[in-house]
C-alpha positions as CSV (number, residue, x, y, z in Angstrom):
1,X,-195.0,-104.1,110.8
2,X,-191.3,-104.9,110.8
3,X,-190.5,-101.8,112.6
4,X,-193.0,-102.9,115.8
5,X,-191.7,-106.2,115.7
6,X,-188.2,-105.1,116.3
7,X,-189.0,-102.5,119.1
8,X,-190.7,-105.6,120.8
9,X,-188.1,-107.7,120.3
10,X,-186.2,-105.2,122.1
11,X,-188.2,-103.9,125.1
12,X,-187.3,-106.7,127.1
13,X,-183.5,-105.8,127.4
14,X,-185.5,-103.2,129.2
15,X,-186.4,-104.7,132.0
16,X,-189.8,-105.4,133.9
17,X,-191.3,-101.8,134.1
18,X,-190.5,-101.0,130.6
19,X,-192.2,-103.9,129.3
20,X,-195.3,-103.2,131.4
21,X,-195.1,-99.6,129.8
22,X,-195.2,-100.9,126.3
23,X,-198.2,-103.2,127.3
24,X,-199.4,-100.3,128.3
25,X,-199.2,-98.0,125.2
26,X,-200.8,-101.0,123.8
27,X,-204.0,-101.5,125.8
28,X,-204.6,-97.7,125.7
29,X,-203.5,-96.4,122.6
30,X,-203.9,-98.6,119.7
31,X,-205.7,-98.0,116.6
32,X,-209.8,-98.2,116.9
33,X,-209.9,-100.9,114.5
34,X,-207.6,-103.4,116.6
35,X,-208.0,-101.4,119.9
36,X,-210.3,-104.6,121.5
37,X,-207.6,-107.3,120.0
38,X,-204.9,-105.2,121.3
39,X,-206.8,-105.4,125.0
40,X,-207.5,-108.8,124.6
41,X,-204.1,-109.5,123.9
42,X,-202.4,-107.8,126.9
43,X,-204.7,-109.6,129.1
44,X,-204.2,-113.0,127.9
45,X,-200.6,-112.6,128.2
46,X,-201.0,-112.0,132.1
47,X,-203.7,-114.7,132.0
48,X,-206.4,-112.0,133.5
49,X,-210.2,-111.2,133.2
50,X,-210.7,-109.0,130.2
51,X,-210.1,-105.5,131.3
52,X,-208.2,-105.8,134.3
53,X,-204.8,-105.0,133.3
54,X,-205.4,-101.6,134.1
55,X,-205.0,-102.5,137.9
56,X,-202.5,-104.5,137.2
57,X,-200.5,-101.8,135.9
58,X,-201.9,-99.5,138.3
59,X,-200.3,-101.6,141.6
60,X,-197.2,-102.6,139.5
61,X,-196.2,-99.4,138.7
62,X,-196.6,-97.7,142.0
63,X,-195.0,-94.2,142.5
64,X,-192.6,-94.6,139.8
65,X,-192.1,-91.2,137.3
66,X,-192.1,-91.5,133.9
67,X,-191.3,-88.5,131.3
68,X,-191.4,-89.1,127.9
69,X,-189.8,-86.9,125.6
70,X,-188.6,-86.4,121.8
71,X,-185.8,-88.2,120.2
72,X,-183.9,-85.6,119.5
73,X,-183.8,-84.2,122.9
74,X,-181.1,-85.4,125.1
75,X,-182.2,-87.0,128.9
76,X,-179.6,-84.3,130.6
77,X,-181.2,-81.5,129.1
78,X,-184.8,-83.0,129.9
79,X,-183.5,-82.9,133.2
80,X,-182.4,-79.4,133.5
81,X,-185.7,-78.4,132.0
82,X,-187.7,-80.3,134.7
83,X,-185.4,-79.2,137.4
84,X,-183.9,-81.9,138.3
85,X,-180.0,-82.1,139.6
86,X,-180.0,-85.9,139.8
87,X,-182.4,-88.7,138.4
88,X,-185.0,-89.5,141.0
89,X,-185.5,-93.0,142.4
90,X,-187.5,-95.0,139.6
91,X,-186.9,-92.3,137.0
92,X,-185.3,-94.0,134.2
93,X,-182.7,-92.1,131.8
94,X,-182.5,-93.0,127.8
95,X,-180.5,-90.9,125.8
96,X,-181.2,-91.3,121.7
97,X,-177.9,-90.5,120.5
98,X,-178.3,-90.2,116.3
99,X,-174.6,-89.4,115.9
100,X,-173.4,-87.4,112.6
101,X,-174.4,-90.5,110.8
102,X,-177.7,-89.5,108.5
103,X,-178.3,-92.9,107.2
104,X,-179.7,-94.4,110.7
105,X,-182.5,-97.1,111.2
106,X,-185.1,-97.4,113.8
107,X,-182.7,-100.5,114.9
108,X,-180.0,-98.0,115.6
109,X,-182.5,-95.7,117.3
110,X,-184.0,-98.2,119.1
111,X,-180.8,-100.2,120.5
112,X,-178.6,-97.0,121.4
113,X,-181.5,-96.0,123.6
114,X,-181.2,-99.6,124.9
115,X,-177.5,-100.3,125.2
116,X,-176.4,-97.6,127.7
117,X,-178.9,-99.7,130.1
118,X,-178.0,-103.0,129.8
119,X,-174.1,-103.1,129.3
120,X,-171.6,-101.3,131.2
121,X,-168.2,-100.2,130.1
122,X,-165.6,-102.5,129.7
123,X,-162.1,-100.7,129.9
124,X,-159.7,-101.6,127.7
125,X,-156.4,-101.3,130.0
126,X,-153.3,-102.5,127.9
127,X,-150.0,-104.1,128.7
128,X,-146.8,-102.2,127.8
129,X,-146.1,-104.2,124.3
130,X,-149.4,-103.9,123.5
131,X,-149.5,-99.8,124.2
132,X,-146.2,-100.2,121.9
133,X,-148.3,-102.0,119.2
134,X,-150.8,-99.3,118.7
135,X,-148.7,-96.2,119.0
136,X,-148.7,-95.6,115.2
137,X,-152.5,-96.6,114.3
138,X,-153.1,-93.9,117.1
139,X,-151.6,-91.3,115.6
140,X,-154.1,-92.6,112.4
141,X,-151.0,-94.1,110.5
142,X,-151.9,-96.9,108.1
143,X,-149.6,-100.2,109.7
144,X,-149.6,-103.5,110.3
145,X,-149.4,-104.7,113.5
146,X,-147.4,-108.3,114.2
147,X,-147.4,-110.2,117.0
148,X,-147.0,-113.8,118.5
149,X,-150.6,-115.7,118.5
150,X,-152.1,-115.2,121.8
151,X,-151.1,-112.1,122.3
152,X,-153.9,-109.8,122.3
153,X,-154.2,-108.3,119.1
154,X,-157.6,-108.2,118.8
155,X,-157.8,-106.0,122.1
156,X,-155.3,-103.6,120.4
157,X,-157.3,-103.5,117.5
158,X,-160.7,-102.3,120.0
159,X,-158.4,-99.8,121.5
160,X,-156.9,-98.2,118.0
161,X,-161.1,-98.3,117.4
162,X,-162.4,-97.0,120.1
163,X,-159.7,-94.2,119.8
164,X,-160.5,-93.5,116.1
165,X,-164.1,-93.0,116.9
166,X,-163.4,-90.9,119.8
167,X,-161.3,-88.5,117.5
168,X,-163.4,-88.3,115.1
169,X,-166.1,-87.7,116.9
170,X,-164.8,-84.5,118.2
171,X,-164.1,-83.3,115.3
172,X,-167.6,-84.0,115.0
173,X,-166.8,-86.4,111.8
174,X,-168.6,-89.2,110.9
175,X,-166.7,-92.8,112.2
176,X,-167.5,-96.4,111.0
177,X,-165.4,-99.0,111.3
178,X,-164.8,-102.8,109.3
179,X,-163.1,-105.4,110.8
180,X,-162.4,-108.3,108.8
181,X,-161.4,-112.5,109.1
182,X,-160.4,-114.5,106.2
183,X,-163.1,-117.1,107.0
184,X,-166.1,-117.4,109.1
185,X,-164.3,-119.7,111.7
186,X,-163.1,-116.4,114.3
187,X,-166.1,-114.3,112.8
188,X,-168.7,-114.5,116.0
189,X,-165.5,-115.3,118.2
190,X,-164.0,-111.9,117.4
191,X,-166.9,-110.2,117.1
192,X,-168.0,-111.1,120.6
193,X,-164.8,-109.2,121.7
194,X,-165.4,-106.1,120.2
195,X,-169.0,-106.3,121.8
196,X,-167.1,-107.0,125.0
197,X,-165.3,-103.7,124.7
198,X,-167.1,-101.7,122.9
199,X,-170.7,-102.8,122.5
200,X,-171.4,-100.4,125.5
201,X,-171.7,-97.0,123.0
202,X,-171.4,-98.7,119.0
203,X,-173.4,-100.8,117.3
204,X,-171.5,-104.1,116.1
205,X,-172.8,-106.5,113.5
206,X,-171.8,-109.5,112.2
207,X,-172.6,-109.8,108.0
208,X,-172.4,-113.4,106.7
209,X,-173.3,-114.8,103.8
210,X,-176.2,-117.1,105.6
211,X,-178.1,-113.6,107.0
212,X,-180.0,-112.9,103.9
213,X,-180.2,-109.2,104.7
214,X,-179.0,-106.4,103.1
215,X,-175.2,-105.6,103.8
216,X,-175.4,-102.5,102.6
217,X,-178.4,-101.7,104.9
218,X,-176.3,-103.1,107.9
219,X,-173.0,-100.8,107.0
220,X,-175.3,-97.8,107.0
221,X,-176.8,-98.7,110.5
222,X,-174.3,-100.0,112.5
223,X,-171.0,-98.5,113.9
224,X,-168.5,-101.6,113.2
225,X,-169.0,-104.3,110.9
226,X,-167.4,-107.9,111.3
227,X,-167.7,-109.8,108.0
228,X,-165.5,-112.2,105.8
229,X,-163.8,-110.2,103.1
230,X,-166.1,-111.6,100.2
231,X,-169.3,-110.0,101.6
232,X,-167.3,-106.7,100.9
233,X,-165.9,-107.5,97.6
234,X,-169.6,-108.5,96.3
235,X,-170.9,-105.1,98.6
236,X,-168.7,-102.9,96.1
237,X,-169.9,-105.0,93.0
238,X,-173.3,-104.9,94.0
239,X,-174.1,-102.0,91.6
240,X,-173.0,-104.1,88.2
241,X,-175.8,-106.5,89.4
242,X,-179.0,-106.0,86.8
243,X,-180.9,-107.7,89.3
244,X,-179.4,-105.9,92.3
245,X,-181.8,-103.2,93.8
246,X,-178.8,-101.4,94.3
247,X,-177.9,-101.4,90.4
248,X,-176.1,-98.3,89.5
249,X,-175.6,-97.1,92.6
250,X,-172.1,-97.9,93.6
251,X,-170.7,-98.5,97.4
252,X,-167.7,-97.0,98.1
253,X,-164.7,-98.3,100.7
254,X,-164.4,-94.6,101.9
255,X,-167.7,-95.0,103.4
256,X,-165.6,-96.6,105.9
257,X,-163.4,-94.6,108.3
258,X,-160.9,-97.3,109.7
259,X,-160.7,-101.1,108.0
260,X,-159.0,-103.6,110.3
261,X,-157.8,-106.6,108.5
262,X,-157.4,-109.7,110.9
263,X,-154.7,-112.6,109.6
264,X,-153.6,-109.4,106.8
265,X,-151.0,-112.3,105.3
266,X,-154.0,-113.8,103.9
267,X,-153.5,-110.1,101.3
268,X,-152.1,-112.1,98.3
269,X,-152.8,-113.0,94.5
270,X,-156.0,-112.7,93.9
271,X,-157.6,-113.0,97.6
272,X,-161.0,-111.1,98.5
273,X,-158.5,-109.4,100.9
274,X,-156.7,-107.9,97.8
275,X,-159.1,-107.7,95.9
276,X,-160.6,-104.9,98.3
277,X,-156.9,-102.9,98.5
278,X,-157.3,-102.4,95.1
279,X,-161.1,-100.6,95.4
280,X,-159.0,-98.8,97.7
281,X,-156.4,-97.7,95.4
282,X,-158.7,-97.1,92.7
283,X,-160.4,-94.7,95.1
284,X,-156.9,-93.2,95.7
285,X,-155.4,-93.1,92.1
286,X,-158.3,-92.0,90.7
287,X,-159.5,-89.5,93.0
288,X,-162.9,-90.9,93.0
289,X,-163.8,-90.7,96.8
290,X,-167.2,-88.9,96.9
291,X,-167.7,-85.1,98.3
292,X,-167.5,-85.2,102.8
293,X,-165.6,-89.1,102.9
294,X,-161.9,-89.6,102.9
295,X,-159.9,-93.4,102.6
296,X,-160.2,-95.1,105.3
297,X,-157.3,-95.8,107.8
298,X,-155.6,-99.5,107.0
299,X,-154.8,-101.8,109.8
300,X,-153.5,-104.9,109.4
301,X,-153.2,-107.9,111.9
302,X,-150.9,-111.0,111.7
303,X,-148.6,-113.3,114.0
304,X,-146.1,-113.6,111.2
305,X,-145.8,-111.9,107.4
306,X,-144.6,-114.7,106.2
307,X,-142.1,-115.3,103.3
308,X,-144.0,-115.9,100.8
309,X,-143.5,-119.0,98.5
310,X,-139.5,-118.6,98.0
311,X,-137.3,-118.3,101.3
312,X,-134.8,-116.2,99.2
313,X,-137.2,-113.5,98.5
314,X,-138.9,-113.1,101.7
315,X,-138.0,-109.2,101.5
316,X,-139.7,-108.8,98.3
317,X,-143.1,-110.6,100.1
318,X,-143.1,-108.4,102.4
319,X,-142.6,-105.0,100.5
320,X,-145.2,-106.7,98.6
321,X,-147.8,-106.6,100.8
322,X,-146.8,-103.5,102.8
323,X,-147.5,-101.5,99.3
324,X,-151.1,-103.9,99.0
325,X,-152.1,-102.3,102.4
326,X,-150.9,-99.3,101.5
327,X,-148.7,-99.4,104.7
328,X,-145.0,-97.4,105.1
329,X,-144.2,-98.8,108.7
330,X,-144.7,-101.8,110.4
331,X,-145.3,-101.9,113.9
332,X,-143.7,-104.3,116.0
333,X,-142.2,-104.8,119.8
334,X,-139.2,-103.3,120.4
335,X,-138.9,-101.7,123.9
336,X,-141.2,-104.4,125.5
337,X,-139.7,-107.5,124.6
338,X,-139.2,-108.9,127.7
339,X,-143.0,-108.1,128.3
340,X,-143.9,-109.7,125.2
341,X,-142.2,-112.9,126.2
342,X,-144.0,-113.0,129.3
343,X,-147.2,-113.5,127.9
344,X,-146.3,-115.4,124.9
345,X,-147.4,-119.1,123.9
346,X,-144.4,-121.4,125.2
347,X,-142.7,-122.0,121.9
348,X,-140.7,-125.7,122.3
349,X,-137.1,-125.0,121.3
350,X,-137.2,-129.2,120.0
351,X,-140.0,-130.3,117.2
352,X,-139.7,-134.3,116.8
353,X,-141.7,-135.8,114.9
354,X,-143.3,-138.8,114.5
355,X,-145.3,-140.9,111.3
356,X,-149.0,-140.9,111.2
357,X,-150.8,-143.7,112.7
358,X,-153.4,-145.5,110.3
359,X,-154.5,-148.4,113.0
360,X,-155.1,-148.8,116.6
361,X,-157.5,-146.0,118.7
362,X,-156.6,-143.5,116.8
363,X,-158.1,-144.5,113.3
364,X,-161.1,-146.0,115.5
365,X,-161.5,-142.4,116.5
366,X,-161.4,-140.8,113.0
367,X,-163.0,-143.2,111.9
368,X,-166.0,-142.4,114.8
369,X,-165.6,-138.8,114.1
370,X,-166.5,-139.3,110.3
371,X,-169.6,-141.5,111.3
372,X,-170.8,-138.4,113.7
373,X,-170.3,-135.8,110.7
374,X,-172.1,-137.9,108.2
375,X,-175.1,-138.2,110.6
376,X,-175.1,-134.5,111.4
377,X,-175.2,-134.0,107.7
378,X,-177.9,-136.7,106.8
379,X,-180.1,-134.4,109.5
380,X,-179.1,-131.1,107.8
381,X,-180.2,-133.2,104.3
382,X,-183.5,-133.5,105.8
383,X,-184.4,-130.2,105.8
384,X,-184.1,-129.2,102.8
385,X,-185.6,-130.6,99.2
386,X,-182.3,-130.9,97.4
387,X,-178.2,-130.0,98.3
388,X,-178.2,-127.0,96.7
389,X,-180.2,-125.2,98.9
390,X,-178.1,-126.8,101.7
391,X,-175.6,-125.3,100.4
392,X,-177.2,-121.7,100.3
393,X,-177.0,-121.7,103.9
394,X,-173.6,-122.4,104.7
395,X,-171.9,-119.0,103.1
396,X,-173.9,-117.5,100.7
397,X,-174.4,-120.7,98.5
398,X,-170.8,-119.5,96.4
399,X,-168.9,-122.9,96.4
400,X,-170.0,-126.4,96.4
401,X,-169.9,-129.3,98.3
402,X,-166.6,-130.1,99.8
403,X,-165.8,-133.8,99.7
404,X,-166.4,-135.8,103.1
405,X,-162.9,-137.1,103.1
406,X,-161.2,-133.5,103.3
407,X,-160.7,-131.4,106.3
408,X,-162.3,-128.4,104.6
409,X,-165.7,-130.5,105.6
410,X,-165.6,-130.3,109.0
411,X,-165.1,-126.3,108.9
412,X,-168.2,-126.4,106.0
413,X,-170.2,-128.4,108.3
414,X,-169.5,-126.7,111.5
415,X,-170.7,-123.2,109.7
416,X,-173.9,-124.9,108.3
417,X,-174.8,-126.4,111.3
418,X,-174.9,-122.9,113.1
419,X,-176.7,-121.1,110.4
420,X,-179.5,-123.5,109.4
421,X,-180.4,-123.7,113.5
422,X,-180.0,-120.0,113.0
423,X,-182.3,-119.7,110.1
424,X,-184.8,-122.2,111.8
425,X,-184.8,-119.9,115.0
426,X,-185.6,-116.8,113.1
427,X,-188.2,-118.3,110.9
428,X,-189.8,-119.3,114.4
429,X,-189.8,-116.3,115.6
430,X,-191.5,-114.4,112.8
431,X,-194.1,-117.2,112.6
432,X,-194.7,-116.5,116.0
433,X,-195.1,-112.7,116.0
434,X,-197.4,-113.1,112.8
435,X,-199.9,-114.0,115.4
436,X,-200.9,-110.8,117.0
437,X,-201.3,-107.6,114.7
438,X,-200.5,-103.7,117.1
């Protein structure tokens, strides 16, 4: 049942005629025990007599051709078999590509058929620093890349994947790629532009601690992954779980081909980020990485390194991390600096600064933001039976409450407020397909 409901969910990305076929498949070819609920159903949905869909379907469809064909047979070669130079007018093309990867879902199957229809290529044309940037994670060198904020990064970072996948995928190798924030407030905003540039041939999904799905089920079926580092440090623990249905059976970082790590300065002490490097360099020290995977490439992403907490050892912070990520070379702009300056954020040469005011308009404003949280929060309260499973929903459920009075609140309630009306949508929706059995 789950399977139908996510091809329907899909069909209309489609478009008209494709929906109209499904409805078709439907009406004609459903099982005899629900093949007169399945009728019924089509034609209440165009509000018609019961059995005239068929002429409705008839006079919609016209002239148009339809082949059907296996998955595993490419659209080109259907074409050459049929005769066909060119696609005729109304003849639509899906291609099922299944990759090299054999762990694939009927959502992969079902959106790479999709995707090629609904979402041209966006090309990925750099500016000369920014060519300079990627030079060395081209040539598949572990680096970090640093650059002012505003920059672009995160477009270098699509063009070093995108090149990675390319590669590897004529060497016919497997490819999947992790790109990582410290915290969910960038997650859908950089997620949305690696769709942008690259959600025209991969599969990218977003893993939070608010999905309640499987991660390990979404690493398997998707090209990229964009999560928080913590859903990756409890991914690779998942095995010492009792209660896990993944007990005993371990995930390993090498089933990853290229790990991009956005803000890498956040890689220090005992930080999720770190605390994946060293899965990696158990993987490395210990020769562990299982039969056809290899370590994955390291890229690292930051506007400055940082000096850690002592200005006098600022070297020593740096060689710090560099051996954390693994990383010999650091990739900055050198020959493009004039470039660079071009398109970076106006930086003021004087900083003056000036004491906090605690009167006046602008504590009447804090003070009228506060009272807008609170109520957003009292309506969030509402919907659930105690604060604990409030707090499920805003990331995973792994820290508490933070106090009203701190800024870490307004970041806590922005996040919850997106996932409950999230969860609600979702619980909608499945109420609503519960409806009608295929």
């Amino acid at each position: 049942m789950e399977k139908k409901k996510m091809i329907l969910r899909s069909v209309p990305q489609l478009g008209t005629f494709a929906v109209l076929d499904i409805l078709f498949t439907i009406y004609e070819h459903s099982s005899q025990g629900s093949s007169a609920e399945a009728r019924h159903f089509v034609d209440s949905i165009f509000k018609l007599k019961s059995g005239e869909f068929l002429n409705h379907f008839k006079t919609a469809k016209g002239e148009q051709s339809i082949v059907v064909c296996d998955v595993d047979v490419l659209a080109s070669d259907m074409m050459i078999h049929l005769g066909l130079d060119d696609l005729p007018i109304g003849l639509r093309s899906v291609n099922y590509r299944f990759d090299r990867i054999a762990n694939y879902s009927t959502r992969r199957t079902v959106l790479n058929s999709i995707d090629p229809c609904v979402q041209t290529e966006n090309p990925i044309i750099l500016r000369n620093y920014q060519e300079e940037l990627c030079r060395l994670a081209i040539e598949g060198v572990n680096t970090i890349i640093t650059a002012p904020t505003g920059t672009g990064k995160t477009v270098v970072a699509a063009k070093i994947i995108k090149h990675h996948f390319e590669v590897e995928e004529n060497k016919e190798q497997r490819f999947k790629a992790l790109f990582m924030t410290p915290n969910t407030t960038i997650l859908h905003q950089q997620a949305d532009k690696l769709k942008y540039y690259l959600g025209h041939a991969y599969n990218i999904r977003i893993c939070q601690g608010s999905d309640n799905t499987s991660v390990r089920g979404a690493v398997l079926s998707n090209d990229v992954i964009v999560a928080t580092p913590q859903m990756i440090v409890n991914l690779c623990n998942e095995h010492d779980d009792e209660l896990s249905e993944f007990s005993n059976e371990k995930f390993y970082l090498s089933t990853f081909t290229i790990i991009v790590f956005d803000e890498c300065h956040s890689t220090v002490n005992n930080s999720p980020y770190a605390n994946i490097m060293r899965e990696y360099h158990n993987l490395k020290n210990m020769g562990t990485v299982p039969d056809g995977q290899h370590l994955p490439q390291i890229v690292g992403l930051t506007a400055s390194l940082g000096v850690g907490k002592s200005k006098d050892k600022e070297v020593e912070h740096i060689a710090n991390m560099c051996s954390t990520l693994d990383v010999n070379k650091i990739s900055t702009v050198q020959e493009y600096k004039e470039d660079l300056r071009n398109f970076s954020p106006i930086i003021p040469e004087q900083i003056d600064f000036f004491p906090k005011s605690t009167d006046g308009t602008s504590r009447d404003f804090a003070v009228s933001v506060m009272k807008l949280m609170d109520k957003v929060f009292q309506l969030m309260y509402k919907a659930f039976t105690d604060v604990e499973e409030l707090i499920k929903v805003s990331d995973g459920g792994k820290a508490e409450l933070p106090q009203k009075d701190h800024t870490k609140f307004l970041n806590w309630l922005s996040v919850t407020k997106r996932n409950l009306a999230e969860r609600m949508f979702a619980e909608i929706e499945i109420r609503s397909m519960k409806q009608y059995k295929f």
